[in-house]
C-alpha positions in Angstrom: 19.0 113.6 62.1 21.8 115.6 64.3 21.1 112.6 66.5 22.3 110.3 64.3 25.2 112.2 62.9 26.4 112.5 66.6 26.0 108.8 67.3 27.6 107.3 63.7 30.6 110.3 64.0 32.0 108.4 66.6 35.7 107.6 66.8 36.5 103.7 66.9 37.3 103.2 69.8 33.5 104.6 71.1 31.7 102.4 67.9 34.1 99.4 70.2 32.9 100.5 73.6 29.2 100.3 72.1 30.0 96.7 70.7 31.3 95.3 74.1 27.8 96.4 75.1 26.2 95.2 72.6 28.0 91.4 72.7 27.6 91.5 76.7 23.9 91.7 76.2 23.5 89.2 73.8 25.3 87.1 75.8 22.8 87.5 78.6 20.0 87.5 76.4 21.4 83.9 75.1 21.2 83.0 78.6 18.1 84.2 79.4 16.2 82.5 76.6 18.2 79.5 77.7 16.5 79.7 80.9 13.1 79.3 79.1 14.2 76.5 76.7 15.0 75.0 80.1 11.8 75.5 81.4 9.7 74.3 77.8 11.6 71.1 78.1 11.5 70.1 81.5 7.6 71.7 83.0 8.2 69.5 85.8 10.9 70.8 87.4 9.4 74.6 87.9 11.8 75.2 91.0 15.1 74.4 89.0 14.5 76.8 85.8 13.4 79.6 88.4 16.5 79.3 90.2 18.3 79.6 86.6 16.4 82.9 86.2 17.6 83.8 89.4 21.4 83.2 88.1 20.7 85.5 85.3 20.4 88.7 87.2 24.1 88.8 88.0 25.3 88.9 83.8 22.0 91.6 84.1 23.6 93.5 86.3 26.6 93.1 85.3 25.3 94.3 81.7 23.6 97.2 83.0 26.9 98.6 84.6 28.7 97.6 81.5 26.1 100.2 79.7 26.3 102.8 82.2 30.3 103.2 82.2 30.1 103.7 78.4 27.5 105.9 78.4 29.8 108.5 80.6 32.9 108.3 78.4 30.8 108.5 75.1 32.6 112.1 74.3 29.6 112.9 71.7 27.2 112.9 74.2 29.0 115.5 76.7 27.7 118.6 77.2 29.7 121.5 75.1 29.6 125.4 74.8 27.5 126.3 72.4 25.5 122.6 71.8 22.4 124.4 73.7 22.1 126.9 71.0 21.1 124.1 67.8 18.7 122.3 70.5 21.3 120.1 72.4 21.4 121.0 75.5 21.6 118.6 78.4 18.2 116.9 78.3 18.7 116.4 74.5 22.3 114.8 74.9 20.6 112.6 77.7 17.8 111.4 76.0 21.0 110.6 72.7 22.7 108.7 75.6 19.6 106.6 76.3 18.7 106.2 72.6 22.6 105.2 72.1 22.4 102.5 75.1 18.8 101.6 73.7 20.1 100.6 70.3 23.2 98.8 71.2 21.3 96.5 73.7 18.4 96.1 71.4 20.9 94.9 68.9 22.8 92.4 71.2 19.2 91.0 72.2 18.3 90.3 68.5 21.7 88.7 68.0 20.7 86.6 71.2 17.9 85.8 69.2 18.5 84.6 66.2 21.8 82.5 68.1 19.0 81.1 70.1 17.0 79.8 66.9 19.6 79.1 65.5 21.2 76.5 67.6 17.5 75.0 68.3 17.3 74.1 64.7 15.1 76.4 63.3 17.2 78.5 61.5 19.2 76.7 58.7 21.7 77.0 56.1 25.2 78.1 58.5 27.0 75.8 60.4 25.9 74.2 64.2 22.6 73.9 63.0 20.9 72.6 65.6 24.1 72.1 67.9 22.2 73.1 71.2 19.0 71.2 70.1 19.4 69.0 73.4 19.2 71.6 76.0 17.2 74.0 73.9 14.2 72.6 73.6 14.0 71.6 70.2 11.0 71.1 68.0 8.7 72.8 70.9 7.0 76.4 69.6 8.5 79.7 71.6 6.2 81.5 73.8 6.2 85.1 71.9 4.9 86.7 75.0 7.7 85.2 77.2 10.5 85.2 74.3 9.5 89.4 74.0 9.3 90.1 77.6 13.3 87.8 78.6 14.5 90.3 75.1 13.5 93.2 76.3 14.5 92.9 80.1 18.5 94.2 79.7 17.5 96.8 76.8 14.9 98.3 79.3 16.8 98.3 82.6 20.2 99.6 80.6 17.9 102.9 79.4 16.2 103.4 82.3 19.6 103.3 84.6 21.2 105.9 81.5 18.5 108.0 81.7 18.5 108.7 85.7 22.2 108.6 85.8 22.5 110.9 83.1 19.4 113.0 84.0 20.5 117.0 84.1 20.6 118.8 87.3 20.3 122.3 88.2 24.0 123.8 87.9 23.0 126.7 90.3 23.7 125.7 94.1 20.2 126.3 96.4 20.5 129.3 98.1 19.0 128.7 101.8 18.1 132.0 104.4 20.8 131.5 106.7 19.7 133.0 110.2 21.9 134.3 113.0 20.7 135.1 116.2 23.7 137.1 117.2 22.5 140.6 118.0 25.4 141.9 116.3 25.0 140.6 112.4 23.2 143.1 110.0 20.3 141.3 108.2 17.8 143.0 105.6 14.7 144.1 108.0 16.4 144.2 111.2 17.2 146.2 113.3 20.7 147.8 111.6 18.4 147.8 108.4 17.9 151.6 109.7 15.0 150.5 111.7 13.7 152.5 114.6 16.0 150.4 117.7 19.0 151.5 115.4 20.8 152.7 117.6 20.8 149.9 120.2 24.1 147.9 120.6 23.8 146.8 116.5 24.1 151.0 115.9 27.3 151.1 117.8 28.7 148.2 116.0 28.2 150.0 112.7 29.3 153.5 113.9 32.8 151.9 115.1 32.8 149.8 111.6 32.1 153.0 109.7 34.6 155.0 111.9 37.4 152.6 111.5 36.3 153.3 107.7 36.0 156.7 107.7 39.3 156.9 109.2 41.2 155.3 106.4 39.6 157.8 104.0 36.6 155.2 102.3 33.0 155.4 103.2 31.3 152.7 104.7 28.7 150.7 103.1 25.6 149.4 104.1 24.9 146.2 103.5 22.7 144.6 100.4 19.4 144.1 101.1 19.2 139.9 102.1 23.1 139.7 102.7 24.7 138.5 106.1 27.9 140.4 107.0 30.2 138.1 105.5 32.9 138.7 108.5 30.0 136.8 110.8 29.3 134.2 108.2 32.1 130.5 108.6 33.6 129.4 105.2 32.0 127.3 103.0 33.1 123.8 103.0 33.3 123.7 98.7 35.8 127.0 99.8 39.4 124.0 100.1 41.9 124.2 98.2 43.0 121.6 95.9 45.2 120.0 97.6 42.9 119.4 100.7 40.2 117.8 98.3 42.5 114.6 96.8 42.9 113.8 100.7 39.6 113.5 102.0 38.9 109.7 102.3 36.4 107.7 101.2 33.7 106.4 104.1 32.8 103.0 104.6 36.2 101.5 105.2 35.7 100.1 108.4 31.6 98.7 107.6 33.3 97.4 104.4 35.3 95.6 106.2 32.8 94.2 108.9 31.2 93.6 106.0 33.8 90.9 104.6 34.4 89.8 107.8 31.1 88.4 108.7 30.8 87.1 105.0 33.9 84.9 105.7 32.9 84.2 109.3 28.9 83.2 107.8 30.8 80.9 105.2 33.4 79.0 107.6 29.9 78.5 109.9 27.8 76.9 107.0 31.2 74.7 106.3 30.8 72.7 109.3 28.1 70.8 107.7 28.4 70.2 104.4 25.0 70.7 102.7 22.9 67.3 101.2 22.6 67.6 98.2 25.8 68.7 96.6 25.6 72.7 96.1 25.5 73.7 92.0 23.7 76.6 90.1 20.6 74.1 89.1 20.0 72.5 92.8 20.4 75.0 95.8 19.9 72.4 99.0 18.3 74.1 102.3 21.4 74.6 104.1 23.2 76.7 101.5 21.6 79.8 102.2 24.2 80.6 104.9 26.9 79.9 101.9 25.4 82.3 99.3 24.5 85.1 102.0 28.2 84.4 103.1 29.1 85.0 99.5 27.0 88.3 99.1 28.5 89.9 102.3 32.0 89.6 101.0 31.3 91.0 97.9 29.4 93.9 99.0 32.1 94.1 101.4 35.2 94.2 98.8 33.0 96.8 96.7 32.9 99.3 99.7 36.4 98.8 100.8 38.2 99.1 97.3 37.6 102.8 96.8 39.3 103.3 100.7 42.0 100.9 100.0 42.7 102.7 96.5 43.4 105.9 98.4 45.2 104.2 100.7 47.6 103.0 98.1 47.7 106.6 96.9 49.0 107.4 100.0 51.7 104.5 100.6 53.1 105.9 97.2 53.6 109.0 98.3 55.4 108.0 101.5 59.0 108.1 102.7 60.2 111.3 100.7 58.5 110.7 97.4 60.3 112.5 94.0 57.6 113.9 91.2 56.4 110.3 89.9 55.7 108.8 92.8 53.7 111.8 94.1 51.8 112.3 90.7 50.9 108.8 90.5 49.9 108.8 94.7 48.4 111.9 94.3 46.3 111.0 91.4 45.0 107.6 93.2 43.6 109.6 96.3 41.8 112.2 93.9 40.3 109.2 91.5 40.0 106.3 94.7 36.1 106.3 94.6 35.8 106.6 90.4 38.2 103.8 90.1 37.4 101.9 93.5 33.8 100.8 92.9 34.9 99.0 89.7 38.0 97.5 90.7 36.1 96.1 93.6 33.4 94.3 91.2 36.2 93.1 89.8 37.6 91.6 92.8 35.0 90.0 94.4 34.1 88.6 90.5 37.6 87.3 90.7 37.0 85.8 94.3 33.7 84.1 93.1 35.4 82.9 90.1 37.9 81.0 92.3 35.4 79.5 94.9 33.2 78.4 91.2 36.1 76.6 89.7 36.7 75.1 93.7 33.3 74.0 93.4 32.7 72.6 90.2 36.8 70.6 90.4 35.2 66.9 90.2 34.3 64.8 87.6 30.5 64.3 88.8 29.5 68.7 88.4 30.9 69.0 84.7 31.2 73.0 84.5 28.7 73.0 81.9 28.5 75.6 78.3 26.1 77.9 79.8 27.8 78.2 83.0 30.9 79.1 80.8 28.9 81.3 79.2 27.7 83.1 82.4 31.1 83.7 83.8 32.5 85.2 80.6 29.6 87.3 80.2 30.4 88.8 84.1 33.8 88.8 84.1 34.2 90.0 80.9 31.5 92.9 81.7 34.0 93.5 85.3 36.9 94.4 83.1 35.7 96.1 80.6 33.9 98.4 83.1 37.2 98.4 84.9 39.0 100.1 81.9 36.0 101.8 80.5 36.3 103.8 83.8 40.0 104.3 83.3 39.4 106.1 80.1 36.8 107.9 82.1 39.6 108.9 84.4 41.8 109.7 82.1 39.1 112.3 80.0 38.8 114.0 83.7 42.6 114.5 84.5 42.9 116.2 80.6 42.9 119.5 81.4 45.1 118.9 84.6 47.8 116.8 82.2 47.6 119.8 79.3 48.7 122.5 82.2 51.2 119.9 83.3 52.8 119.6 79.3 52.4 123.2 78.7 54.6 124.0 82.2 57.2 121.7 80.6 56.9 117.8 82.0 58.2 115.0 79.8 55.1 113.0 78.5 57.1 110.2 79.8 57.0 110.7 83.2 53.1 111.4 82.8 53.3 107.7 81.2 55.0 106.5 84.0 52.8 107.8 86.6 49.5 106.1 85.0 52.0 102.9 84.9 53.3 102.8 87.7 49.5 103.7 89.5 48.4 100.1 87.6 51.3 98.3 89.2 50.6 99.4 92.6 46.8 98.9 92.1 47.7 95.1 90.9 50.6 94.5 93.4 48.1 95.6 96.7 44.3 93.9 95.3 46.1 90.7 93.3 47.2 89.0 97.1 44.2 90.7 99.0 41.8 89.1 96.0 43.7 85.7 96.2 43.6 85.7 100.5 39.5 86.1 100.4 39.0 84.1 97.4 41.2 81.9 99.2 39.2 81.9 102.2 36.1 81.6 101.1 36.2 78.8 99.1 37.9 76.9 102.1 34.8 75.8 103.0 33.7 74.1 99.8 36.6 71.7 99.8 36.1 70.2 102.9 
């Protein structure tokens, strides 16, 4: 029951973030039961409805990731002081976070349903009855097995990706024996334990150490039992300070951008000969392999590279003398650049795929078709959301950090202008960058 209180206590705007989850999967659900209408109306054409299933697992994934941003910025699911006591401690508030993602998937999938059976005919008495009946495969009986099994794929995947995300972990750091094979450090059971070689060259370090104590008036101390000397031990690398930490950048930069490279390079190779048949989402010809494997190296390529390009924007901000905005807005880029990179680069390469789509499908004889519609608002609308789903995530993070900066007397409005003017620079350095590979890789499809 405390459960349930947690989950319908939310504020709005977490009852929105769970509806944007729950209208992405029924959007995919739609398209997945569309995918086997396709198939009950056409048997003969097995290879064309499997590459439609194939289509489907990028709204899935996209979905999935969807679910698993809101799932981190649900506030009632957070572990608090005091929540262990009454029974919810962090395995509870994880399994609420899967049961959360469960129900608001489970939800869009029946909605997908009873759209789907609607627009087939068989569910009467609101308006489009039957609208869809042509590609739908009207008047033929559902599969239950098969109807179940496309329901329940973006339900299941979305828990099972909450629950390990989410999963606790052990707050206390492993403690490893750290050995030292200088003669000179005291270890428990060694020789400067007290042990009978004591007063080999380890003796004579301890008598000068407890000289040089004795002389300054404090006894010297032996050593706990199982403790190195920690004059002999190097400093932990957690032990930076804070302002060492926001400049550490993000690996993969330069495979990211291999990465994009050989995409583009893989595409402009597969344009030399145009493919026979014409390339769409129902009829892959042999020769477009090299143009989809193109089009997957550049997007894993601009997902890599945004979180290193997002700190490097922090940094360009902070250049050439910056005053207190620039530097809090460049400062809170490098600190935030792999949180809000991965995102933004989803939505980039989305963007770029968008573009080489609409290049693609710009002639009267490949109408872009409902369900392809449907497909790219379902991903790019999942790309965005994530995108400022994250950005609240970011913004629950820096709360402590903007409290000390009101209570030490900043104006809110420069706080405001240091989030807006970290947007601008974010759109001003990915909107041309998006545009040149999109650009680029569609090049190819026009010739």
């Amino acid at each position: 029951m405390l459960d349930l209180r947690l989950t319908r206590a939310a504020r709005p705007a977490v009852q929105l973030r769970r509806l944007l989850v729950a209208a992405a999967s029924a959007g995919t659900g739609f398209l997945l039961l569309s995918c086997l209408g396709y198939a009950l109306k056409r048997p003969e054409a097995a290879g064309s409805a499997a590459l439609r299933l194939a289509w489907c697992v990028v709204p899935v994934a996209a979905t999935v990731y969807l679910a698993l941003a809101v799932a981190r910025t649900d506030p009632g699911t957070r572990p608090r002081p005091g929540l262990s006591a009454i029974g919810l401690g962090p395995a509870r508030l994880m399994a609420v976070s899967a049961l959360v993602t469960a129900l608001s998937t489970t939800l869009g999938s029946l909605v997908a349903l009873s759209l789907f059976l609607h627009l087939r005919g068989d569910l009467t008495g609101l308006p489009f009855d039957g609208a869809g009946a042509s590609f739908l495969a009207a008047g033929k009986s559902l599969p239950l097995a098969a109807t179940l099994t496309l329901l329940a794929v973006v339900p299941v995947v979305a828990t099972v990706a909450v629950a390990l995300a989410l999963r606790p972990s052990d707050p206390r750091p492993v403690v490893r024996p750290q050995r030292r094979y200088l003669p000179f450090v005291r270890q428990a059971g060694g020789p400067a334990a007290g042990g009978p070689t004591a007063g080999g060259r380890t003796g004579e370090v301890e008598a000068a150490g407890g000289g040089g104590a004795a002389g300054k008036g404090t006894p010297a101390a032996a050593a706990p039992a199982g403790v190195i000397d920690p004059r002999f031990t190097s400093p932990s690398p957690t032990d930076k300070p804070d302002d060492e930490g926001a400049g550490d950048t993000p690996a993969g930069l330069p495979w990211a951008v291999a990465l994009v490279a050989a995409g583009l390079t893989a595409q402009a190779y597969a344009g030399r000969t145009p493919p026979t048949p014409a390339f769409t989402f129902t009829t892959v010809p042999t020769g477009a392999g090299l143009f989809l494997l193109g089009w997957l190296l550049t997007a894993v390529g601009l997902v890599l590279a945004a979180p290193g390009l997002t700190h490097l924007c922090g940094r360009l901000l902070q250049c050439a003398r910056p005053g207190a905005l620039r530097l809090l807005a460049g400062r809170g880029l490098m600190a935030e650049a792999t949180r809000i990179g991965r995102p933004l680069g989803i939505l980039c390469a989305v963007t770029a795929a968008g573009y080489a789509v609409t290049t693609l499908y710009d002639s009267p004889g490949r109408p872009f078709g409902p369900l392809s519609a449907l497909g790219a608002l379902v991903v790019a609308g999942c790309a965005f959301a994530t995108l400022l789903t994250v950005a609240v995530e970011t913004r629950q993070g820096r709360a402590e950090t903007t409290d000390a900066l009101l209570r030490l007397g900043a104006p809110a409005t420069v706080l405001r202008g240091a989030a807006a003017l970290r947007a601008l620079a974010l759109l001003a350095f990915f909107a041309p960058l998006t545009l040149a590979i999109a650009a680029l890789a569609a090049f190819p499809l026009t010739r």
